[in-house]
N, C-alpha and C positions, 0 to 999 in steps of 0.2 A: 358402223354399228359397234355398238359396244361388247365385246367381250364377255359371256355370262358364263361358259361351260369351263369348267376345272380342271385342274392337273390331270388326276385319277378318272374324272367323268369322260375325258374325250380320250382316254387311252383304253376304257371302258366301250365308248361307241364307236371309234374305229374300229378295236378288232370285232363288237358284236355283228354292227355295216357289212363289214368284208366277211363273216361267216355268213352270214343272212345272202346275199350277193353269190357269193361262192355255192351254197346250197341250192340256191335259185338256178343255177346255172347247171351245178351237176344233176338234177332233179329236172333240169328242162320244164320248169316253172316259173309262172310271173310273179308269184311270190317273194319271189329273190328281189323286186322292185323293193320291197319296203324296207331294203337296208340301205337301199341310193339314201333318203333325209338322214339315217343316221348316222351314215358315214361322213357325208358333209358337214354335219353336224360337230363333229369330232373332229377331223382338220380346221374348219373355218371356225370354232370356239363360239358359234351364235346358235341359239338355240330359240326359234320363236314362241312354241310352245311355254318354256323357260316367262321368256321377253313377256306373254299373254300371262302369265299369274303373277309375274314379279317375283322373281325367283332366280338369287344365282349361285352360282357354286364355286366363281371364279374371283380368287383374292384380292382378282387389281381393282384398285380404288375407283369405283364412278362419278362421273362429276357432273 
């Protein structure tokens, strides 16, 4: 898969993920589950969401 999420957007969704995650956990909520896609998000630089409107944020050339 292509690469869609940017510099600044996946440094942006790891630390949101990992708060959201962290929250969930001290809060003993399943809530904390919906930072699991955006933290993946942000490590793996794919965004399906993104990929569904065609939309990216990420500089490398597509081909």
């Amino acid at each position: 898969m292509q690469p869609n999420v940017g510099g600044i957007d996946r440094v942006v969704r790891v630390v949101l993920g990992a708060a959201i995650i962290g929250w969930g956990v001290y809060a003993h909520s399943w809530w904390g589950v919906i930072g699991v896609p955006i933290l993946l998000s942000g490590l793996t630089g794919v965004c399906f969401a993104y990929k569904l409107l065609g939309v990216s944020t990420c500089k490398v050339k597509q081909s």
